[in-house]
C-alpha positions in Angstrom: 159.1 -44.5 -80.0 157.1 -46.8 -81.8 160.0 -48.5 -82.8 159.6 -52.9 -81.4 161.2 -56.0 -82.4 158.6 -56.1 -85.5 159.4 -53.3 -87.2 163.5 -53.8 -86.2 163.4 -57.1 -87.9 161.3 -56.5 -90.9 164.2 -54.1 -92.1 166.6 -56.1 -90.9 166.1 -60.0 -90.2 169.2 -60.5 -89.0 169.1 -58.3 -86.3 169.8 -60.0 -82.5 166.8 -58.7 -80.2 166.8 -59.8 -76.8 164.6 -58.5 -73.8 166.3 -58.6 -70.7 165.2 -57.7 -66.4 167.7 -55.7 -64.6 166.1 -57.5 -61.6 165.6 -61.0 -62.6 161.9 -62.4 -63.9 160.5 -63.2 -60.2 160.6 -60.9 -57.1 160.3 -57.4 -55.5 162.3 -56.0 -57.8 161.7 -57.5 -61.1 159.4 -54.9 -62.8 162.0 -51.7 -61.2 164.0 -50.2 -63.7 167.8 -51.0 -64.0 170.3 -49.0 -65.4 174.4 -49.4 -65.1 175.4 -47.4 -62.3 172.4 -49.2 -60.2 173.4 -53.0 -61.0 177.2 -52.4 -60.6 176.2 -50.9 -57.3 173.9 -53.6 -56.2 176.2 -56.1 -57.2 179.0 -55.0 -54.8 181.7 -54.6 -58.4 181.8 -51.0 -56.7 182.8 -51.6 -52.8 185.0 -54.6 -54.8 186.9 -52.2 -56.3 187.5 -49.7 -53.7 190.5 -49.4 -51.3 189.3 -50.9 -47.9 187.6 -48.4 -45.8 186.9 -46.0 -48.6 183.3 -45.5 -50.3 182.4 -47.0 -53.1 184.2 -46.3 -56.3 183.1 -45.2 -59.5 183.6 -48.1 -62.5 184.5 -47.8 -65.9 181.0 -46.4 -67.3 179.2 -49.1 -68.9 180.4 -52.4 -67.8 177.1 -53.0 -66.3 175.1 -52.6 -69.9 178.3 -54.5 -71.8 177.7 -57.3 -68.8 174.0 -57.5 -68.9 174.2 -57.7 -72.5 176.7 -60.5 -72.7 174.8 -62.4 -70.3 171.4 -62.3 -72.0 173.1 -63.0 -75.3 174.2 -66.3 -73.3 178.5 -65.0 -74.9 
């Protein structure tokens, strides 16, 4: 889109930018692309919330990004 942190914070400076892996920095994964459904999955939130027995169940839509977010924000 053309659209980086440069452009973002010369019209606005007091815009928050942070780059974040869905992965991690280091390892097998850490250039793959992450989305929600794929870290709440790999994270086990999914079988957590489940019944016992059952397959994995669907979370509230999301919480991965909101999570992620909050953690690279260090909130």
């Amino acid at each position: 889109m053309g659209i980086g942190p440069e452009k973002l914070l010369a019209r606005n400076p007091r815009l928050i930018y942070a780059h974040a892996s869905g992965w991690g920095r280091k390892g097998a994964d850490a250039h793959d692309l992450s989305f929600d459904y794929t870290g709440i999955a790999r994270s086990g939130l999914m079988m957590a919330c489940g019944e016992q027995g059952a397959p994995p169940t669907q979370v509230l839509p999301g919480i991965g990004d909101e999570l992620g977010g909050s953690c690279a924000l260090g909130v």
